[in-house]
N, CA, C and O of each residue as an XYZ file, in Angstrom:
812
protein
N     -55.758    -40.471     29.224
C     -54.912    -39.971     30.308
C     -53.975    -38.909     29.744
O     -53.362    -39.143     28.703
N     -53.816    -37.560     30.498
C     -53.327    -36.361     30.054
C     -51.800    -36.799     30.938
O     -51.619    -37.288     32.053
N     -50.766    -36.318     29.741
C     -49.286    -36.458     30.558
C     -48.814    -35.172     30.340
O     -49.080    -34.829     29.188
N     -48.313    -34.447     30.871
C     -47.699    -33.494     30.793
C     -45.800    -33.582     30.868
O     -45.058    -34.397     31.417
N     -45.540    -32.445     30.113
C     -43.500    -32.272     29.890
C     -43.280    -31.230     29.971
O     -43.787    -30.415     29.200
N     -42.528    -30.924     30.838
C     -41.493    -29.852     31.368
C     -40.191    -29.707     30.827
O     -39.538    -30.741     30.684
N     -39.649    -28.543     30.473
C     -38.464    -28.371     29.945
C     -37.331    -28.297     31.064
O     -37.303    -27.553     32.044
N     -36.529    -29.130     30.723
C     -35.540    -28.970     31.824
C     -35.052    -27.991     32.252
O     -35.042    -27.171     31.334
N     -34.474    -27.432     33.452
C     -34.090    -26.021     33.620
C     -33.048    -25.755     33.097
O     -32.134    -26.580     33.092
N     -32.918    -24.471     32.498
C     -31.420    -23.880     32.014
C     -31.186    -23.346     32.867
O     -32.029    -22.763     33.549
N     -29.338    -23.386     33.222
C     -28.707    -22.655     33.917
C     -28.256    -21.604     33.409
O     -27.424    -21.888     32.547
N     -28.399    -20.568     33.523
C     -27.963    -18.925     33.344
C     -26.391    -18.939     33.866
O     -26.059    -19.087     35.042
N     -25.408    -18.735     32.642
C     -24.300    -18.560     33.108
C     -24.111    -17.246     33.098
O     -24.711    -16.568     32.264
N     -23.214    -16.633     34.058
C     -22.439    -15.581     34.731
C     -21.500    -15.388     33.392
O     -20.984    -16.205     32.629
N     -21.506    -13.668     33.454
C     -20.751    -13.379     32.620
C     -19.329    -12.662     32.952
O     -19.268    -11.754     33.781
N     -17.959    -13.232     32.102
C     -17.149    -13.733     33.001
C     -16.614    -11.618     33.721
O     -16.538    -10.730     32.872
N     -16.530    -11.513     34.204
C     -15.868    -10.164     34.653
C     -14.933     -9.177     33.982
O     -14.868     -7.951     34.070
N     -14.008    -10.328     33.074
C     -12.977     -9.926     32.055
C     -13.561     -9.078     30.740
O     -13.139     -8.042     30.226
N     -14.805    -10.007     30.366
C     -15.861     -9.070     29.793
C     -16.519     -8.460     29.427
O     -17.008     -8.203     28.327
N     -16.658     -7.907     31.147
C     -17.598     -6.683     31.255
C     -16.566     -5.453     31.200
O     -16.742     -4.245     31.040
N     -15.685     -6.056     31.350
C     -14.330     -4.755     31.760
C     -13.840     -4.179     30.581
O     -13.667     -2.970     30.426
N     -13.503     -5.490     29.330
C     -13.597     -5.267     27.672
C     -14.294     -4.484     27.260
O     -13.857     -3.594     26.531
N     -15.879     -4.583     27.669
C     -16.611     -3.544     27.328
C     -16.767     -2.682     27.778
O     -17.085     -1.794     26.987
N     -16.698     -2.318     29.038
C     -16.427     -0.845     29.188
C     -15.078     -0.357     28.819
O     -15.084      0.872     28.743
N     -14.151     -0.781     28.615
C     -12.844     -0.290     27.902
C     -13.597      0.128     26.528
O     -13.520      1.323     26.241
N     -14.546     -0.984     25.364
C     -14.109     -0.692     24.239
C     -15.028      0.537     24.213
O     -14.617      1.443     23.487
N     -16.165      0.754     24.842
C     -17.209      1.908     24.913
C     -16.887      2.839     25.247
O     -17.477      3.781     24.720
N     -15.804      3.197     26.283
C     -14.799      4.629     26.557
C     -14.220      4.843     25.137
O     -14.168      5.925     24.552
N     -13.773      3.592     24.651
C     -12.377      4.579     23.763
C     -13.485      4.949     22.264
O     -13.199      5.834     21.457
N     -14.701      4.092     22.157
C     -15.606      4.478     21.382
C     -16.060      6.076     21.722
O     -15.945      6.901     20.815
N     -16.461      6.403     22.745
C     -16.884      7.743     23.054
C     -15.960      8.746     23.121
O     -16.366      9.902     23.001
N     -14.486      8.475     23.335
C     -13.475      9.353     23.366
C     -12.988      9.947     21.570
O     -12.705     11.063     21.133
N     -13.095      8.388     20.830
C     -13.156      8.970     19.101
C     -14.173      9.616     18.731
O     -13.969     10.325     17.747
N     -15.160      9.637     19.137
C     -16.258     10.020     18.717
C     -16.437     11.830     19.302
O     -17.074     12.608     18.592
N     -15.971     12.182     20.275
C     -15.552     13.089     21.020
C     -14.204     14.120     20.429
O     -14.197     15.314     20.127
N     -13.278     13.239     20.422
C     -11.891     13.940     19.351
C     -12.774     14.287     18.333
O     -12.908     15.498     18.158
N     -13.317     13.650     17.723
C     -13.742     13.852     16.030
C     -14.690     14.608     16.186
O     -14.772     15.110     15.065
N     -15.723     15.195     16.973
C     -16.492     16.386     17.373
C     -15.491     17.783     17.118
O     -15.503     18.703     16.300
N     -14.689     17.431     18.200
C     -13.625     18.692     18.663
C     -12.999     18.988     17.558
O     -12.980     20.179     17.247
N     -12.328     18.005     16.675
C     -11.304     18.555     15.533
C     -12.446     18.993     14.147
O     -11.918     19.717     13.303
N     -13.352     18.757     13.986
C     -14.446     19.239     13.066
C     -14.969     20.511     13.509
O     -15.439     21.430     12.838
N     -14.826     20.416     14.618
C     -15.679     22.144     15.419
C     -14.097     22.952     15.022
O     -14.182     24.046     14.465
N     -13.194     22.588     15.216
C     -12.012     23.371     15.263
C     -11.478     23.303     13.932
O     -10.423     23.937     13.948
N     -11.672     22.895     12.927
C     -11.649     22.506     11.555
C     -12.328     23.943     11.176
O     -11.832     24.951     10.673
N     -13.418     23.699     11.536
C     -14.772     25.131     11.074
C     -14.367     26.535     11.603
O     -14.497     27.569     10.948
N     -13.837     26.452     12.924
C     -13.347     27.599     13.238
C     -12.112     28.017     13.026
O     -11.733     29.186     12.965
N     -11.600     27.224     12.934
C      -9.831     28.067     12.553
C     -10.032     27.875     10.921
O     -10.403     28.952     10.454
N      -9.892     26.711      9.755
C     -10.486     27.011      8.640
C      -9.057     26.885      8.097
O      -8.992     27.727      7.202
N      -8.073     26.353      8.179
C      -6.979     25.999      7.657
C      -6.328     25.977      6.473
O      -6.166     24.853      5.998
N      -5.923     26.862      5.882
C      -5.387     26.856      4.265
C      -4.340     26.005      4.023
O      -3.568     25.740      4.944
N      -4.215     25.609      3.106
C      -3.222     24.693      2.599
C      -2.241     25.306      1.685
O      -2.636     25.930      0.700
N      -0.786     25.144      1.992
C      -0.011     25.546      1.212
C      -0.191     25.303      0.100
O      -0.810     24.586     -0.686
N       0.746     26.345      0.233
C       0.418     26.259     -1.784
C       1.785     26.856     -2.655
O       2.195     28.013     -2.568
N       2.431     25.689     -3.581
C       3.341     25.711     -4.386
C       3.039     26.390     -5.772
O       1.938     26.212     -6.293
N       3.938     27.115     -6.339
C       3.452     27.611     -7.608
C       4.767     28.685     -8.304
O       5.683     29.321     -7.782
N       4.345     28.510     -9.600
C       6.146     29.385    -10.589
C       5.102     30.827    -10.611
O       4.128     31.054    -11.330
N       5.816     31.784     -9.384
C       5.885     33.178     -9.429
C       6.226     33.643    -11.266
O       5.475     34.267    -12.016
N       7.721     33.027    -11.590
C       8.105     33.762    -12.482
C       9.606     32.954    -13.363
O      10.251     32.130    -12.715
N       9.890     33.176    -14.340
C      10.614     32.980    -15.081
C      11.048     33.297    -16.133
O      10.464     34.176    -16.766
N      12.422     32.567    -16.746
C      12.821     33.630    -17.757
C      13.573     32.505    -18.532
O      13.961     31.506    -17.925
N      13.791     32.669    -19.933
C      14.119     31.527    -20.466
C      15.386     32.425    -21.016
O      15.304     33.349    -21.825
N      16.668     31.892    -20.330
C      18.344     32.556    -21.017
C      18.940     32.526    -21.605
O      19.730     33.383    -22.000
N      18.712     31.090    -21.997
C      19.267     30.648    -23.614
C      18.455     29.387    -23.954
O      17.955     28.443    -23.342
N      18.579     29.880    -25.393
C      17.887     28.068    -26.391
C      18.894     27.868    -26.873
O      18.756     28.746    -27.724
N      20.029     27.382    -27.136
C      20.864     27.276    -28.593
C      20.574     26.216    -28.748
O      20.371     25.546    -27.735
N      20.414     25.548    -30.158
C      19.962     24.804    -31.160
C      21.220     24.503    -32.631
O      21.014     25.092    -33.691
N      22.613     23.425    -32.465
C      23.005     23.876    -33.557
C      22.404     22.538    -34.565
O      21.391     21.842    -34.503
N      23.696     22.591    -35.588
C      23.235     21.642    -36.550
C      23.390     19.941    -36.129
O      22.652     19.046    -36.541
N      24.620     19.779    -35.149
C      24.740     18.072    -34.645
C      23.532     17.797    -34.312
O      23.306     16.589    -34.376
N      22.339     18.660    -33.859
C      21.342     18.006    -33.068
C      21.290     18.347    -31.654
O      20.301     18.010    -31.003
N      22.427     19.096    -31.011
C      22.579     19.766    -29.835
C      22.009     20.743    -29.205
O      22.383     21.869    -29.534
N      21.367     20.673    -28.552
C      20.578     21.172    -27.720
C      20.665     22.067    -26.589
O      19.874     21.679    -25.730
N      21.440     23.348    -26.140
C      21.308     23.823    -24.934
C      20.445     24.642    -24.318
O      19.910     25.435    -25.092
N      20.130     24.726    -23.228
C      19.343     26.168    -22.610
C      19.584     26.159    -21.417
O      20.200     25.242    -20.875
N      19.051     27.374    -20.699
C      19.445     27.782    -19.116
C      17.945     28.790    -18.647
O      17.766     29.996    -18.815
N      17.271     28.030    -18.187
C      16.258     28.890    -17.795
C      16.184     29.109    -15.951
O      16.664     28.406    -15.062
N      15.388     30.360    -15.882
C      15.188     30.764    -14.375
C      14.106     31.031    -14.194
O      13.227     31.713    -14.722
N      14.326     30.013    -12.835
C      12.825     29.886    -12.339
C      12.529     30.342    -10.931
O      13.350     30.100    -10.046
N      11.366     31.010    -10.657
C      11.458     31.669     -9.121
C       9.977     30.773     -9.194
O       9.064     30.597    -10.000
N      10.440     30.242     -7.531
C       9.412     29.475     -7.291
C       8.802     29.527     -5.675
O       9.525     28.965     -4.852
N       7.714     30.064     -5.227
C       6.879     30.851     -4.574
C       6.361     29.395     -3.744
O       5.876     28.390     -4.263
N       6.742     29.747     -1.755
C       5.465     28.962     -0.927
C       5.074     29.694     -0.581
O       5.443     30.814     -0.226
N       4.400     29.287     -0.612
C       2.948     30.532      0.284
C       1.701     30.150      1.610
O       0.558     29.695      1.584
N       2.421     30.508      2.454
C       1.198     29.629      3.822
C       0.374     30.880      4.348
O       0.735     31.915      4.908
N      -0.983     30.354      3.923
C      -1.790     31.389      3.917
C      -2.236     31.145      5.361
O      -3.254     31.819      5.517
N      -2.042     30.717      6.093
C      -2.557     30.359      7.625
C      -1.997     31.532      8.465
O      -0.815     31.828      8.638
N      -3.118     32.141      8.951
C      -2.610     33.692      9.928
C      -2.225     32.955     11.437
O      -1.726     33.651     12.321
N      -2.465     31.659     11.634
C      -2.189     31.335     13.170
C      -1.094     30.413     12.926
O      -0.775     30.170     14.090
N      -0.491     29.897     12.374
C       0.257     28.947     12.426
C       1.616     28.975     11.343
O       1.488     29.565     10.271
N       2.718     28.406     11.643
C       3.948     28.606     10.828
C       4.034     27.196      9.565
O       3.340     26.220      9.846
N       4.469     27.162      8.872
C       4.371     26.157      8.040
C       5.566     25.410      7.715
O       6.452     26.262      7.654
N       6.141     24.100      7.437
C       7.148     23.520      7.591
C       7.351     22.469      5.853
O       6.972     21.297      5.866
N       7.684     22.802      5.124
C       8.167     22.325      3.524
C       9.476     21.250      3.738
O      10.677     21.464      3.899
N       8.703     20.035      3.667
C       9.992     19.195      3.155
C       9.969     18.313      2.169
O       8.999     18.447      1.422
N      11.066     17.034      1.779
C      11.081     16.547      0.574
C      10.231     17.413     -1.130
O       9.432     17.056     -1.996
N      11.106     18.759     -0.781
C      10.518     19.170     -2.026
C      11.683     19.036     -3.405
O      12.875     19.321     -3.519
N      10.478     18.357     -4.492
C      11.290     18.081     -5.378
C      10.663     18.112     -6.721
O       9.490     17.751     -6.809
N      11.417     18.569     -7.958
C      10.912     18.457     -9.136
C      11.700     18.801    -10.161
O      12.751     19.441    -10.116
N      10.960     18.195    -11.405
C      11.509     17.692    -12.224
C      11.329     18.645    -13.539
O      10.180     18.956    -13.855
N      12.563     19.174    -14.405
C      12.212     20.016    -15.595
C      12.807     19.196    -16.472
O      13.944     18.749    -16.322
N      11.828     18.888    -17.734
C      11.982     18.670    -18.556
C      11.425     18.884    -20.047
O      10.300     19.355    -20.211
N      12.415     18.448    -21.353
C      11.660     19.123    -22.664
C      11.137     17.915    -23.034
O      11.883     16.936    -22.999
N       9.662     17.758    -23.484
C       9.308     16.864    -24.239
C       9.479     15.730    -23.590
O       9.505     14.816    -24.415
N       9.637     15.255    -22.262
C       9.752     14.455    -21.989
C      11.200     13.986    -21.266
O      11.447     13.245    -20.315
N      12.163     14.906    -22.324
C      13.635     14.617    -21.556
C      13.812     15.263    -20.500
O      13.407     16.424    -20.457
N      14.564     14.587    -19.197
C      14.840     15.561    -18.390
C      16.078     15.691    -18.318
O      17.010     14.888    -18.370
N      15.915     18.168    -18.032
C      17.352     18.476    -18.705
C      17.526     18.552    -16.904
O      18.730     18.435    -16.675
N      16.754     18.702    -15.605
C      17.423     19.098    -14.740
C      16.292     18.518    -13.480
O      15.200     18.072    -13.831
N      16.744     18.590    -11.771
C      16.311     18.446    -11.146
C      16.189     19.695    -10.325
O      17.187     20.394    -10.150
N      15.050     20.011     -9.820
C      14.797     21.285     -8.612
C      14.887     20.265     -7.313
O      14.501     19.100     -7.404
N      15.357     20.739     -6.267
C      15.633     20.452     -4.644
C      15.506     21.319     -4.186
O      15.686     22.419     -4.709
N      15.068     21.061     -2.781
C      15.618     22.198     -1.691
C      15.217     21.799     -0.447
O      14.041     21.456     -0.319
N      15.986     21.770      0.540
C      16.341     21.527      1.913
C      14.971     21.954      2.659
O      14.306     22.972      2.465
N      14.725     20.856      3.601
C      13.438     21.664      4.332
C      13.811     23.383      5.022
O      14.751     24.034      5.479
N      12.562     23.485      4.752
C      12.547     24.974      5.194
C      11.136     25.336      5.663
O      10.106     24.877      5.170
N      11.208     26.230      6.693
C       9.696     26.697      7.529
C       9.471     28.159      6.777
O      10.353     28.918      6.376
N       7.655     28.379      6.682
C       7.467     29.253      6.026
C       6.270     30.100      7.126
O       5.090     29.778      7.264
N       7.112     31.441      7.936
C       6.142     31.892      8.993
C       4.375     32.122      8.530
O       4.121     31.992      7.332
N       3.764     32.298      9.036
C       2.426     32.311      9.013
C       2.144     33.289      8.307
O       2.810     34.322      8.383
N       1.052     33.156      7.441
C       0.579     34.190      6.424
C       1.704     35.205      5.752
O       1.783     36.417      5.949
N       2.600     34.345      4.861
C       3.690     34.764      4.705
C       4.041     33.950      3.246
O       3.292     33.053      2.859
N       5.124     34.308      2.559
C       5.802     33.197      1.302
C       7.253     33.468      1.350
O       7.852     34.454      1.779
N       7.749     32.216      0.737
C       8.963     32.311      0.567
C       9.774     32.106     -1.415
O       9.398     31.312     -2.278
N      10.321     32.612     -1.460
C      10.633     32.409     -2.865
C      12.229     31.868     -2.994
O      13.230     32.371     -2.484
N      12.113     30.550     -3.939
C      13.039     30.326     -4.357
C      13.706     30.740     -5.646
O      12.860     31.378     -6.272
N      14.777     30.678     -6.301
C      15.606     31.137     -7.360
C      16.782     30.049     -7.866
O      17.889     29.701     -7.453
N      15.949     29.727     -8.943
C      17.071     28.543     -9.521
C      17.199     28.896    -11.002
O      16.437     29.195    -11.921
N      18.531     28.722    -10.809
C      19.158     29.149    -12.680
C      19.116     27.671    -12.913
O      19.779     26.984    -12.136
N      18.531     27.157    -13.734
C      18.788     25.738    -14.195
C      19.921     25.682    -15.818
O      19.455     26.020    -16.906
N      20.740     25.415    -15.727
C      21.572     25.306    -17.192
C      21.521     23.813    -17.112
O      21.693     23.201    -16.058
N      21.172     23.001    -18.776
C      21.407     21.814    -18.971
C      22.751     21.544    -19.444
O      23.408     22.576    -19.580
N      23.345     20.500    -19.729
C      24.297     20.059    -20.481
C      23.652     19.971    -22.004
O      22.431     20.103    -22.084
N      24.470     19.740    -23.307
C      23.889     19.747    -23.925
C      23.199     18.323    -24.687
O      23.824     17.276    -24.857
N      21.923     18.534    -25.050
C      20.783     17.426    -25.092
C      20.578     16.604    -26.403
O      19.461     16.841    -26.862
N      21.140     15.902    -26.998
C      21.442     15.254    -27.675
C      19.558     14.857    -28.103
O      18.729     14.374    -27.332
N      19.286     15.400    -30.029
C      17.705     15.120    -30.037
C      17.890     14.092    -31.099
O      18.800     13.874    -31.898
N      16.558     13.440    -30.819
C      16.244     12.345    -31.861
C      15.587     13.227    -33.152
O      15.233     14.390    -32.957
N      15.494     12.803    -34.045
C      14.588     13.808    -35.330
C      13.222     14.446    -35.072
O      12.745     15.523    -35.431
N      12.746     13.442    -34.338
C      11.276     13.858    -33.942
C      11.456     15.263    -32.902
O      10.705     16.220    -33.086
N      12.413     15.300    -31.902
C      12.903     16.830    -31.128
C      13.072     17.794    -32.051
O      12.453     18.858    -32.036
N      14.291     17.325    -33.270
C      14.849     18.171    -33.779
C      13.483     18.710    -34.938
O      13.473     19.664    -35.716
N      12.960     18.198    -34.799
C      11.405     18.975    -35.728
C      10.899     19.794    -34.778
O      11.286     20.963    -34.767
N       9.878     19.307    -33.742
C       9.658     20.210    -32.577
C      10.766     21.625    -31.967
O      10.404     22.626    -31.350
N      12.047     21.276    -32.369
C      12.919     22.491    -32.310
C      12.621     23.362    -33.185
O      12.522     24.538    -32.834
N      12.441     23.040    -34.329
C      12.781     23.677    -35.585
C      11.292     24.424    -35.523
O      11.325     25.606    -35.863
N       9.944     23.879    -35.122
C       8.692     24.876    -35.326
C       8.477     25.631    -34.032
O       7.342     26.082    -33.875
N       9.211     25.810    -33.243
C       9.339     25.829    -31.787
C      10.028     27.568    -32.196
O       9.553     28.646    -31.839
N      11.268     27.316    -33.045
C      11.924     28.190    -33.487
C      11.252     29.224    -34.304
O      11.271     30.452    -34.214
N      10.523     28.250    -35.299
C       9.679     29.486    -36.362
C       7.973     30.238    -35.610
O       7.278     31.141    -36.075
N       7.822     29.610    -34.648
C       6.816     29.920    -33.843
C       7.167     30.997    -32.707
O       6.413     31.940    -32.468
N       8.304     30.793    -32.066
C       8.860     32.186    -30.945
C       8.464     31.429    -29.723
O       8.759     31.838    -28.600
N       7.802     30.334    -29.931
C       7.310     29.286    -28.566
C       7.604     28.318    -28.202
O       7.320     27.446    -29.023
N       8.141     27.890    -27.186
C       8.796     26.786    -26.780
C       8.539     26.098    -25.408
O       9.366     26.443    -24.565
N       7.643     25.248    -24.985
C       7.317     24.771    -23.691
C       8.246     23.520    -23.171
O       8.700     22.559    -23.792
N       8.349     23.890    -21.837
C       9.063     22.849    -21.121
C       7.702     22.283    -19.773
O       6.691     22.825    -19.329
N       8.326     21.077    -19.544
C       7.626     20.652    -18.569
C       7.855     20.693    -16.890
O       8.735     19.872    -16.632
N       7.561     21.098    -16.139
C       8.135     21.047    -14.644
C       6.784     20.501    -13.511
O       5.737     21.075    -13.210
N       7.389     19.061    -13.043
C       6.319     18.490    -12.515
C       7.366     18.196    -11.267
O       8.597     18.200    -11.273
N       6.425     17.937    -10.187
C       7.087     17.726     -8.934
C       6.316     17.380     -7.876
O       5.181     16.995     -8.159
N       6.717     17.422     -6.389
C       6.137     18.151     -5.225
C       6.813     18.089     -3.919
O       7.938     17.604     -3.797
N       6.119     18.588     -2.921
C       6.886     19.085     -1.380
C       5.849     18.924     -0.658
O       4.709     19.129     -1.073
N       6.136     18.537      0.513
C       5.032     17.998      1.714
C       4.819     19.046      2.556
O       5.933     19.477      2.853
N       3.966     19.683      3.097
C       3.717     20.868      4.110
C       3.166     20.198      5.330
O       2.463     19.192      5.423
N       3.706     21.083      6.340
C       2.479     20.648      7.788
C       2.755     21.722      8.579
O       3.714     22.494      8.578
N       2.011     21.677      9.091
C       1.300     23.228      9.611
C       0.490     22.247     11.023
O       0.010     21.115     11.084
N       0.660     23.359     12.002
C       0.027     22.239     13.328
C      -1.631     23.418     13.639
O      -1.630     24.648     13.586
N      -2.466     22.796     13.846
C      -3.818     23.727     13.665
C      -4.086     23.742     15.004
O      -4.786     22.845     15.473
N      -3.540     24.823     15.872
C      -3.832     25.020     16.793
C      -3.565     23.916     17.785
O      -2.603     23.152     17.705
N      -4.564     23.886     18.801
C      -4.263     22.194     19.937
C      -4.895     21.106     19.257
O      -5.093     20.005     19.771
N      -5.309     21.540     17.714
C      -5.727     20.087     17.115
C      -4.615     19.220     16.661
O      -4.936     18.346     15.854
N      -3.397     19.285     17.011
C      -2.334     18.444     16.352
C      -1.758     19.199     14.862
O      -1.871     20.372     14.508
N      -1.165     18.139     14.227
C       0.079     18.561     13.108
C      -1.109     18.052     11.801
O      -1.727     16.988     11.838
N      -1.203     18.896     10.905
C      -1.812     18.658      9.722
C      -0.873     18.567      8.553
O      -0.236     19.603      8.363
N      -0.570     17.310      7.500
C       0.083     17.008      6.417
C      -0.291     17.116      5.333
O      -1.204     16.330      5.080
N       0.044     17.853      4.401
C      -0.436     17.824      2.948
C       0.635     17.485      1.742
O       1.624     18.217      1.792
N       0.640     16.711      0.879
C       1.483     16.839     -0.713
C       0.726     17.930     -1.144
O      -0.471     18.217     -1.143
N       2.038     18.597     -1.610
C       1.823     19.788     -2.976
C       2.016     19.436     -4.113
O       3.200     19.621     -4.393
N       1.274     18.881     -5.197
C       1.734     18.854     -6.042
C       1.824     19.701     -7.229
O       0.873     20.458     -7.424
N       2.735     19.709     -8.005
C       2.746     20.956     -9.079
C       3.294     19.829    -10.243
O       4.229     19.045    -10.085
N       2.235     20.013    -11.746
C       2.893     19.715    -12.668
C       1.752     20.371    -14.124
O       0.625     20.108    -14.544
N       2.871     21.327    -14.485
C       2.268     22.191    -15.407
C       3.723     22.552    -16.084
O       4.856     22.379    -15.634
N       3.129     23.310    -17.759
C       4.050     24.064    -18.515
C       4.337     25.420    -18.642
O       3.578     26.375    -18.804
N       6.475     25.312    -18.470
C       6.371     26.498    -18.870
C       6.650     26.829    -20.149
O       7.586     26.177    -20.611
N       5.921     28.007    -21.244
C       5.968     28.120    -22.110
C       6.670     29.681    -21.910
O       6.432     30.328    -20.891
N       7.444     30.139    -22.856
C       8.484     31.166    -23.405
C       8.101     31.406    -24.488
O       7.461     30.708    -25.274
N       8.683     32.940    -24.610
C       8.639     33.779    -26.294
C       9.997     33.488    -26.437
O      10.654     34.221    -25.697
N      10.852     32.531    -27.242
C      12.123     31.921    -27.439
C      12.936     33.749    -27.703
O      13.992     34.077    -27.162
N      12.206     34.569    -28.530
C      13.307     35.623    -28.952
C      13.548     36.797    -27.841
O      14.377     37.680    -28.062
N      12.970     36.773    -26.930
C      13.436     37.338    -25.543
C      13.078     36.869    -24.604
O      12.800     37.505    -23.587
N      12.996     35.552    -24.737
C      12.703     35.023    -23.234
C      11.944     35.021    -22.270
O      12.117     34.335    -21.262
N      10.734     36.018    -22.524
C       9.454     36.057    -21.684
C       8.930     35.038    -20.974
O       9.287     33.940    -21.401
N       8.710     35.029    -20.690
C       7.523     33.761    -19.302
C       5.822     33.789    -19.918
O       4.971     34.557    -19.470
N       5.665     33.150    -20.619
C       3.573     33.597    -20.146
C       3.222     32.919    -19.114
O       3.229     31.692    -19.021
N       2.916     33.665    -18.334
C       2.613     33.348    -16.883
C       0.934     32.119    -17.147
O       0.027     32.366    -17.942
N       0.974     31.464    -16.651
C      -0.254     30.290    -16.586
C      -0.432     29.562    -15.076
O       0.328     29.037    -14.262
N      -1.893     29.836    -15.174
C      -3.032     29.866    -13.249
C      -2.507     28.309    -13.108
O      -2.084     27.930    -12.016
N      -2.547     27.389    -14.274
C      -2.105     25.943    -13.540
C      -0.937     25.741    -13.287
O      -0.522     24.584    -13.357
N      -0.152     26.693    -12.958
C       1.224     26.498    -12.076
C       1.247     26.391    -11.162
O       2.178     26.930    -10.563
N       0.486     25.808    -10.587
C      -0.209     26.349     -9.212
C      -0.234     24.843     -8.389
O      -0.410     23.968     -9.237
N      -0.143     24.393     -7.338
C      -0.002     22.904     -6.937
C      -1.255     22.809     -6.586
O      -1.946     23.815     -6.425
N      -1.752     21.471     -6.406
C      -3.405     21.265     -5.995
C      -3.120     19.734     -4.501
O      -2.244     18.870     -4.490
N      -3.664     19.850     -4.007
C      -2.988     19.851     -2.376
C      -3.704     18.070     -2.704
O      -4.634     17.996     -3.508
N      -3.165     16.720     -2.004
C      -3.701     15.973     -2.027
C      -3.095     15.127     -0.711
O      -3.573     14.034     -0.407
């Protein structure tokens, strides 16, 4: 004798309304990012946006004095160059800051107040930095002393300043500048050798 079994029926539940509404919410705002991020990549390509750019135009080293206590003075000047290479848009520099120092000591701090830099344009700053005088350990006072018989003397100046620049109707674009490179001097007149990594590299 053949028996046969049937599976009981499943009921198909309804899906609740709240749901369906979730998902079409989350699938709009999916297609709307996906849409922005079209538009600001197409407008990325066409406008083509330069990034400021920090960097030592120029300098001059005014005094070294070096006596016998171990004392240390100098006063160097530094002109220091923004430059917003963007032909459509104005550029805006703040928290800019950095640090000069010899060997590690630092004789001084660079600042400067936000400031806007018009479009395809630079602005130059001018700072006389004079230290107090710098009290060296032996290991300086050697590095002074071949620093002296050499005519060469490098200092360090590391830092940076935040830029933003708005790219058209794509919104406000933010960059760090950072700058940290040496400046090196001919100690017996003070020359500058100018060096390409003075230059900030945008991150």
């Amino acid at each position: 004798m053949k028996s046969t079994y049937s599976e009981p029926h499943m009921r198909r539940r309804k899906t609740h309304p709240l749901i369906w509404f979730a998902a079409i919410i989350c699938t709009i705002i999916a297609i709307a990012v996906i849409v922005v991020g079209i538009v600001v990549f197409i407008g990325y390509l066409v406008l083509h946006p330069r990034v400021p750019v920090m960097s030592v135009m120029d300098a001059h080293l005014d005094l070294f004095q070096y006596d016998l206590a171990g004392l240390l003075e100098t006063q160097i000047t530094i002109i220091l160059n923004m430059k917003n290479g963007n032909q459509r848009a104005h550029a805006s520099f703040s928290d800019t800051s950095l640090i000069l120092s010899f060997d590690g000591v630092e004789i001084a701090k660079l600042v400067a107040l936000p400031f806007d830099v018009s479009k395809n344009s630079s602005l130059n700053f001018h700072y006389v930095v004079q230290s107090n005088p710098i009290p060296l350990d032996p290991n300086l006072q050697e590095l002074v002393d071949v620093s002296l018989k050499k005519d060469d003397v490098k200092f360090g100046l590391k830092g940076s300043s935040r830029a933003r620049w708005r790219v058209g109707p794509l919104g406000s674009v933010k960059f760090w500048c950072h700058l940290d490179c040496q400046l090196r001097f001919h100690i017996l007149n003070g020359s500058y050798v100018p060096s390409s990594r003075c230059s900030s590299k945008a991150k």
